[in-house]
N, C-alpha and C positions, 0 to 999 in steps of 0.2 A: 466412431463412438462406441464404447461399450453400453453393454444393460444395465449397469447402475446410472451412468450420465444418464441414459432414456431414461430410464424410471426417475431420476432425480428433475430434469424437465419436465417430464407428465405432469408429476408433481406439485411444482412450481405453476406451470400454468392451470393448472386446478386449481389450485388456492390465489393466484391472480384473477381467476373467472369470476372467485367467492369471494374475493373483497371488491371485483367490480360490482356485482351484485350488491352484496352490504351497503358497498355507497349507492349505488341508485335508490337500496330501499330508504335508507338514511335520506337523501335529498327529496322523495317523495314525502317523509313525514316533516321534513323542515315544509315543505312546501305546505300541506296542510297544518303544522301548527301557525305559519305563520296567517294563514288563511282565518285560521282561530284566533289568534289574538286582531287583529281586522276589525275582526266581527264582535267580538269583546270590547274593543278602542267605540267602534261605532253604539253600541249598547250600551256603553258608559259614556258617549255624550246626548245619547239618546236621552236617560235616566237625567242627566244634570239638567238639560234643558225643561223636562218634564217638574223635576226638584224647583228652580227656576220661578218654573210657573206658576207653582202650588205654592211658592214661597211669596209669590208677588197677591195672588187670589188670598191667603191668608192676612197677610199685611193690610190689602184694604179691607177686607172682613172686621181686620182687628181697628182699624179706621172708623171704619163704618159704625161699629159698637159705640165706638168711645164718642162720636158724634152723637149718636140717642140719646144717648149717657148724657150728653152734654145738654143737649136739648133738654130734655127735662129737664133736669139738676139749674139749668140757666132760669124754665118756667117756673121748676117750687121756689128756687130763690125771689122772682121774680113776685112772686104770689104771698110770700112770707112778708118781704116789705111793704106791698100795698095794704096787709092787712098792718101791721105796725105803725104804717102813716094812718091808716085810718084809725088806730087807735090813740096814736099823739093828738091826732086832729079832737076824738073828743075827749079826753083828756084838756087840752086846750079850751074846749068848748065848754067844760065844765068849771075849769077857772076861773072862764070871763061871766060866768052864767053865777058863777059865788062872789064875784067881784061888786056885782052890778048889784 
């Protein structure tokens, strides 16, 4: 072999060493992005589960209102008639009371 073929292999195996290199450093960063998205995946069912819950906690909350809500709203109704009947009733009473 002549000095250019040697120099032309040197060469070559250098730049073989430096793209084995490149790819190891390459398969290291796939390694930890995939490592990151993992941890990402899990953090965002983390988040929904937690979303989930505050969603379920709101809902009876917003239950829970509209029960009070109801409660009352059932009692003044409630409270509005009796007074109403007791106003026919003397109303009524005064009828019979002009009748007689």
């Amino acid at each position: 072999m002549n000095q250019d073929q040697n120099t032309f292999i040197t060469r070559l195996e250098t730049q073989v060493r430096q793209l084995i290199l490149q790819y190891q450093k390459l398969q290291q960063e796939k390694a930890d992005l995939e490592v990151m998205v993992m941890e990402g995946m899990q953090r965002e069912d983390e988040l929904k589960k937690k979303n989930a819950e505050l969603q379920s906690q709101y809902d009876n909350l917003k239950m829970a209102r509209i029960l009070e809500l109801g409660d009352t709203d059932t009692r003044n109704a409630k409270n509005r008639l009796a007074k109403l009947v007791r106003d026919v009733d003397k109303c009524i009473a005064i009828l019979k009371a002009e009748q007689s």
